[in-house]
Structures are given as structure tokens and as C-alpha cells.
VODORO-847130 format. One line per field, with one value per residue (C-alpha): x, y, z; residue number from 0. Coordinates in steps of 0.02 Angstrom, whole numbers, plus 50000, padded with zeros to 5 digits. Example, Ala and Ser with C-alpha at 12.3 -4.5 7.8 and 13.67 -1.06 7.14 Angstrom:
REM residues 2
east <- (50615/50684);
north <- (49775/49947);
up <- (50390/50357);
nr <- (0/1);
END
This chain:
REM residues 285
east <- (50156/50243/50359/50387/50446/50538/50653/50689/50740/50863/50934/50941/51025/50929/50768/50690/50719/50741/50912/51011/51188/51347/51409/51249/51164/51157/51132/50927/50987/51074/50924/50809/50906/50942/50741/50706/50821/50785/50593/50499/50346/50392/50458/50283/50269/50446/50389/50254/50335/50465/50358/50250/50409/50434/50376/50230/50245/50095/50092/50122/50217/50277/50144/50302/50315/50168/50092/49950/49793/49711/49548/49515/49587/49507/49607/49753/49891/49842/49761/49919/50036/49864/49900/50099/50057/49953/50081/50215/50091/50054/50266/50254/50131/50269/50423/50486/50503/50484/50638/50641/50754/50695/50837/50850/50973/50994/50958/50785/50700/50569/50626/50616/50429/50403/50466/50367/50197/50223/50262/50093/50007/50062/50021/49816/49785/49745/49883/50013/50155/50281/50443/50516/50715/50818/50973/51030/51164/51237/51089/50926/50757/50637/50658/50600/50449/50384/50448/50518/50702/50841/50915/50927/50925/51024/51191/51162/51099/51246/51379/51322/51250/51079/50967/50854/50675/50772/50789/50624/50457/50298/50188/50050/49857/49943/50030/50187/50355/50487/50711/50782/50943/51050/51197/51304/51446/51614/51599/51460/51478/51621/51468/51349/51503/51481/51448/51291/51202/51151/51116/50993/50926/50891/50838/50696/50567/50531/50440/50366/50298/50368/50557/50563/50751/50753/50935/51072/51066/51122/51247/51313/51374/51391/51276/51118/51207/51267/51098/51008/51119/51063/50873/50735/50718/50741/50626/50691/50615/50653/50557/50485/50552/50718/50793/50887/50873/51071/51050/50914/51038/51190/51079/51017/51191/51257/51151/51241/51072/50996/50815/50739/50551/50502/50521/50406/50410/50397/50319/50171/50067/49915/49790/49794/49781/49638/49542/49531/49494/49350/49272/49275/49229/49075/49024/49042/48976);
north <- (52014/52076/52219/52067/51962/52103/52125/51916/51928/52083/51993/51832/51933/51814/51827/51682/51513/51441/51569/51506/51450/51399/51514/51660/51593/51691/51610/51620/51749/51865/51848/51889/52054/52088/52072/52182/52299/52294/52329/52189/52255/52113/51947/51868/51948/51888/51722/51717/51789/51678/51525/51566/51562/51373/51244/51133/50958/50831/50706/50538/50412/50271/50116/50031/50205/50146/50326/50335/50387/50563/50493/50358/50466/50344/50189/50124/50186/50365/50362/50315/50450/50568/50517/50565/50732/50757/50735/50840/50996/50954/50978/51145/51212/51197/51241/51316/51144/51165/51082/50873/50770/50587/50441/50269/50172/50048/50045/49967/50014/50130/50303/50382/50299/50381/50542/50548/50489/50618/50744/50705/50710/50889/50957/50897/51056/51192/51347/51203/51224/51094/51049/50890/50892/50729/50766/50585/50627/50470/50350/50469/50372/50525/50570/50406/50386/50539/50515/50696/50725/50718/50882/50994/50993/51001/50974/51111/51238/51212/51202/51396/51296/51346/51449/51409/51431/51289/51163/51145/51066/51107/50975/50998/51045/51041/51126/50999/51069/50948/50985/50822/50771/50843/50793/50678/50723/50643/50671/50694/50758/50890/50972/50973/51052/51193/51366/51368/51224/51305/51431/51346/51265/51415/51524/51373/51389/51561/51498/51345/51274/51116/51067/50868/50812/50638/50591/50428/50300/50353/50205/50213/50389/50537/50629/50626/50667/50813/50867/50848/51011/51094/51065/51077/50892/50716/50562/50384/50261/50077/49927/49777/49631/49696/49836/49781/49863/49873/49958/50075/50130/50146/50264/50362/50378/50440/50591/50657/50700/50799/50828/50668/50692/50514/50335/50282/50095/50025/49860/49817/49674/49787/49642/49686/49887/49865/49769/49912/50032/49921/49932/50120/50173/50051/50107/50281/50315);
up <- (49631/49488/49569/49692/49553/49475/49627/49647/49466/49487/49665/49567/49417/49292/49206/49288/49365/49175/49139/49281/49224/49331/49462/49457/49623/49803/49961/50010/50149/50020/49906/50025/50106/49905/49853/49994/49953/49777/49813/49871/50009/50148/50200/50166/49986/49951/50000/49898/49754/49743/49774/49629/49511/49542/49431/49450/49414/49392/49546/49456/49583/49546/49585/49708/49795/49931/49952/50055/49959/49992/49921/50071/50219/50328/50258/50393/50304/50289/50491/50543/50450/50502/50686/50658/50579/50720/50854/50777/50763/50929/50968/50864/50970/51151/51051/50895/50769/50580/50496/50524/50494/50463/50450/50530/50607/50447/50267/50224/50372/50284/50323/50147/50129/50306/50252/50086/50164/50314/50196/50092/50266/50309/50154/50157/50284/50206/50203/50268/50161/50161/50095/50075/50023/49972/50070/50047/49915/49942/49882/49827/49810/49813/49631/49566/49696/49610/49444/49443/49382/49504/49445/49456/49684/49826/49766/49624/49713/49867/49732/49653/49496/49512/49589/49717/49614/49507/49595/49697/49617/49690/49673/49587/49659/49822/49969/49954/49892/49812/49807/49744/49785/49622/49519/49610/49714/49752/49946/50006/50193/50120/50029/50158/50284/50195/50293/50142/50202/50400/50304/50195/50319/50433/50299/50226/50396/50324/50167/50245/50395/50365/50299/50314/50259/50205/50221/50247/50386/50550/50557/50397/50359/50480/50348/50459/50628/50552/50483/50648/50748/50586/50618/50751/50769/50709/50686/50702/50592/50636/50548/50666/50659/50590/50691/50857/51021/51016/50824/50897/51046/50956/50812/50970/51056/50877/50878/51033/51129/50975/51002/50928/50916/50920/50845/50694/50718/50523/50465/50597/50550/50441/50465/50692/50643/50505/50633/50750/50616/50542/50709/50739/50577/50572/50735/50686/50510);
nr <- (0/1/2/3/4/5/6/7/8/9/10/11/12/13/14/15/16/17/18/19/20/21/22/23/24/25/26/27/28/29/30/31/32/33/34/35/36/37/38/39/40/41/42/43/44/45/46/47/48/49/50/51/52/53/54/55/56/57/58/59/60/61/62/63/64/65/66/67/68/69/70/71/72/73/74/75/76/77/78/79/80/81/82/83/84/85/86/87/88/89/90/91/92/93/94/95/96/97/98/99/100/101/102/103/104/105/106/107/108/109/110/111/112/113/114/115/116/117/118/119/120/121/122/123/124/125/126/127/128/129/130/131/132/133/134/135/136/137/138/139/140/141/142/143/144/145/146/147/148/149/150/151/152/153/154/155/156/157/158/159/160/161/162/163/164/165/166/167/168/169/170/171/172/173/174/175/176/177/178/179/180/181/182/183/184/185/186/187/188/189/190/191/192/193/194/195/196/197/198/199/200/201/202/203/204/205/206/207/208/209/210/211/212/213/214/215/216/217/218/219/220/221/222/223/224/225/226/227/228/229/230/231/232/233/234/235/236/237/238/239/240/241/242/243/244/245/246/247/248/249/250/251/252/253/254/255/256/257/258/259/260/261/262/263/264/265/266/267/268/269/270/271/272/273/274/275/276/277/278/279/280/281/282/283/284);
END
């Protein structure tokens, strides 16, 4: 991989993800068409090159982040975001969906613990590379559910501050990618207007099979709606017992008949769902 990681560098025109200072990063299209110009062998080798030049991070969330646990696979929690995993790589098998984006009508409605835990699903099968990116610059959680820094991201990397090896985490001992939101930013939506961001966005499905955005509420910023026409799809998270049918329509109406994927309904009672699972997995082991 080395003449691979030669030819990022001299697109890059740094020495490594650790020299990058104000101003000295390309757009992900321009450094790929520059690494393969430069020498790289092929898309997939440039891929892989300049995934191996990001830096691993322990996984160490928070306890209140409510991750689901890869050691008891069979517990609710995790058959549940199993079940959702499932469904979407059913979707990618009909039609071409690999970036998400996953928002809700209302704050507190669970769609940044949705995001997180489907992101954690993906990335248990084997070869599944996934990233997960904090695109809500306006109030970022991801950061301190993983206890990683929240720059440098999104906002760096958009703004020319940093290149992209920089500002994404993988996490380690796993297929799961990390960008964190970034330094803050004045106004928000003016940054993500930018011609950089579609680009971004189109250019990420090439490294991974998964891009899940976590981003703003759909009824509280126009953030999200402008997101979704940048990606494949979006998933509605609503919480029971909280969201209204009104709130739900309204979020739906706001997305101007973008493909939604489906509707992850948030908050159902866990002592009805552990029931069920106690019964099939006594009956079955």
C-alpha cells in the first residue's frame, strides 16, 4: 500500500493526516482523480489506502449513551436494531441506497440513539464498512456518546481546514467509521449549501457501504430536508407516546416526497418485546 499512500500524500500535498493546516484540503473528488493521477493502481486501492491513514480510537461510550451490546446479540435491544439492519440491506438489494439520513420530527425523540445503534448494527457483518457522520452542526451529541473529540469533523473539513483522513475516526476492532460534527459554525445551513457538501456526499458511497447522517429535527431547522435530496434515503424516528400524528405528517410533508425508507417508532414498552423474545429463544436454544 505504500505507493498508494505515497500518491494520497502528494494529492493531499501534506505528509499525512497529522500536517494538515488551514486552507491545504481538496474536495474527495479532486483527491481521488489527483491520487490516480499521481499513481495509485485503482479506486479500491485508493480506498483502502486512504482508510488505513485514519486514526483508530478505543470504543469507550459513555454509560448514558444506551448502545446495544455486541456481546448478547440476542438481547431485545440489539434484535431489534438487527431486524432494522436487516430491512435496509433488504432495500439495497431493489435499488441503489447507501447514504441515510436519520432525523425526526422533534427533538428528544431518539434519532441520534437510533442512528448510533444502527450504525453499530451495520458494522457487526463482516467487510460492512460503515460511516456514521454528525451533520447536526446545530446541537452535536455523537462526540460525547463516544467520548471522541468533536474536532476536528464536518465543519473543518467543508470549510478547507482539514483534510478528510482528519477528521474521521475509525473505531476501533471494528468496521464502523466516525466524522464528528467540527468546530462550530455561525449558520449552519449556509455551510452545508455549499456546492462541497453534494459533493461529499456523493463521493463517501465509494469508500463505504454505509453513510448514516445523523442530523437536526425535521421541524426545527431546514438542515435535514436539505440533506435528504443529497442522499439515497431517510429514516423517521418518532418516540411513542410523544410524537403526534399531526407532527409525523407535517415532518413527512416537509421532505417534499424524498424517499423515506421507513419510520423507527422509539420508546415501546421493553417488558411486551422481552416477553416474546424469552419465548423464542427458550424454545430454540
Amino acid at each position: 500500500m505504500s505507493r498508494v499512500h505515497d500518491a494520497l500524500r502528494r494529492s493531499e500535498g501534506t505528509q499525512g493526516p497529522e500536517a494538515a493546516t488551514s486552507g491545504n484540503s481538496k474536495p474527495l473528488s479532486g483527491l481521488v482523480e489527483s491520487a490516480l493521477a499521481a499513481g495509485a493502481a485503482s479506486p479500491a486501492a485508493l480506498a483502502a489506502g486512504l482508510l488505513e491513514q485514519v486514526q483508530e480510537v478505543p470504543f469507550a461510550p459513555a454509560p448514558e449513551s444506551h448502545l446495544i451490546d455486541w456481546q448478547h446479540p440476542h438481547e431485545t435491544p440489539s434484535e431489534e436494531f438487527r431486524t432494522l439492519r436487516t430491512r435496509l440491506n433488504h432495500i439495497q438489494t431493489l435499488q441503489p441506497v447507501h447514504s441515510v439520513v436519520v432525523t425526526s420530527p422533534s427533538p428528544a425523540e431518539g434519532k441520534s440513539f437510533t442512528a448510533l445503534n444502527l450504525a453499530l448494527a451495520q458494522a457487526q457483518l463482516t467487510d460492512n464498512l460503515v460511516l456514521l457522520a454528525d451533520f447536526d452542526l446545530r446541537r452535536p451529541m455523537m462526540h460525547n456518546l463516544l467520548q471522541i473529540p468533536r474536532t476536528p469533523g464536518v465543519s473543518d473539513y467543508l470549510m478547507g481546514q482539514a483534510p478528510l483522513t482528519s477528521v474521521l475516526r475509525r473505531i476501533e476492532g471494528t468496521n464502523l467509521f466516525f466524522m464528528p460534527a467540527g468546530t462550530q459554525v455561525r449558520n449552519p445551513l449556509e455551510l452545508l449549501n455549499l456546492k462541497e457538501v453534494k459533493s461529499l456526499l456523493e463521493q463517501l458511497p465509494g469508500f463505504f457501504n454505509w453513510v448514516i447522517l445523523d442530523t437536526p429535527p425535521l421541524l426545527f431547522s431546514a438542515d435535514a430536508n436539505l440533506l435528504a435530496t443529497m442522499t439515497d434515503g431517510t429514516v423517521l424516528v418518532v418516540r411513542i407516546g410523544s410524537t403526534t400524528v399531526d407532527t409525523l405528517t407535517r415532518a413527512m410533508q416537509s421532505l417534499c416526497e424524498n424517499n423515506i425508507l421507513g419510520v423507527v417508532a422509539n420508546g415501546a414498552r421493553a417488558g411486551e418485546l422481552y416477553s416474546k423474545y424469552t419465548y423464542y429463544y427458550s424454545r430454540h436454544e
